[in-house]
N, C-alpha and C positions, 0 to 999 in steps of 0.2 A: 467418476468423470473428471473432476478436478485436480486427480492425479496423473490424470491421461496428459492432461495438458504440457505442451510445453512451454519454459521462460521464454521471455522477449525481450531481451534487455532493448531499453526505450521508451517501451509502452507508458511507463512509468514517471518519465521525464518532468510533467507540469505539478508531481504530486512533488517529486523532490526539490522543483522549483521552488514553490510553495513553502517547504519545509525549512528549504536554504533562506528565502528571505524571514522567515522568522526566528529562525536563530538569528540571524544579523539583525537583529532588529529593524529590519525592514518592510514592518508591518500594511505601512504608507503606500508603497508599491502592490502592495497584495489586490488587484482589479475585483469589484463586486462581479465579474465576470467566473476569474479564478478562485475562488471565494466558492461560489455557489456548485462549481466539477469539483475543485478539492472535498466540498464534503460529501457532497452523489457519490464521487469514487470508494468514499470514507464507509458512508453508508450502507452502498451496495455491497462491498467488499465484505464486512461484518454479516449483512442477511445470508449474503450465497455460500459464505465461512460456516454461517449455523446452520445453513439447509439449503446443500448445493440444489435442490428442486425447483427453488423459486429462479432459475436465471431462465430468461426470458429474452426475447428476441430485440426489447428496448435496455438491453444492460448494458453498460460500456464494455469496450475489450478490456480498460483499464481497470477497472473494478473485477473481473474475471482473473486478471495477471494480481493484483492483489490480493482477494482471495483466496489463492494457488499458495501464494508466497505466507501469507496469515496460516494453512494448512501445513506447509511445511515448516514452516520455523513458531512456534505456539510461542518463544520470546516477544517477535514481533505482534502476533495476535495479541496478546497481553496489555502489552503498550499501545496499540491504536485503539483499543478497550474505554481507553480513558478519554478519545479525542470523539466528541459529537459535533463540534464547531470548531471555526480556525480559531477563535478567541481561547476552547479550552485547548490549544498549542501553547506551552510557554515555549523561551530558548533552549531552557535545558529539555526538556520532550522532544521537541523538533531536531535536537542534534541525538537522542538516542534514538529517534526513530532513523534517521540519514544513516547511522552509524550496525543499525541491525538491518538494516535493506542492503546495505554494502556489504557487510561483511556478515555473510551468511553462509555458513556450515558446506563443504564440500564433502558428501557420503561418500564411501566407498562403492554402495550398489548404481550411482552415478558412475562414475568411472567404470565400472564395470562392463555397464549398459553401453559406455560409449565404445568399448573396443570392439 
């Protein structure tokens, strides 16, 4: 099911916000608001990554579009492994996670599919 899915570039936006201000060290700015979806997102993504069964009709889209992208790139999986809290973000994690979300593998069976 989670192969079926397609990307959404966007979806994503408030997780890379997030990521962006802690690499800057801009921790200060992080809202107890975005704080609490950055790690839901974090969360859910990792449960539906190990057992797409449990997504359910309260899971964010954004946690789904994560998941998607944790199945397809097992780099990125790996790396968000380590993150439970935005505290366990240092700068350097925050910039290889920004940097495996962006620049992520383009297959041939993609190109393929699209013609």
């Amino acid at each position: 099911m989670l192969r079926a899915a397609s990307e959404k570039d966007g979806t994503l936006e408030l997780i890379r916000l997030t990521l962006q201000l802690v690499q800057r060290h801009n921790e200060d700015d992080i809202t107890s608001d975005l704080k609490s979806y950055f790690v839901r997102v974090i969360t859910e993504a990792k449960q539906i990554s190990s057992d797409p069964g449990t997504v359910t009709s309260d899971i964010l889209p954004e946690s789904i579009e994560l998941a998607l992208r944790m199945k397809r790139y097992i780099g990125l999986s790996q790396e968000f492994e380590k993150v439970n809290n935005i505290d366990a973000v240092s700068p350097e994690l925050a910039g290889t996670l920004l940097r495996k979300m962006e620049n992520q593998p383009v297959y041939s069976h993609y190109i393929a599919s699209a013609s």
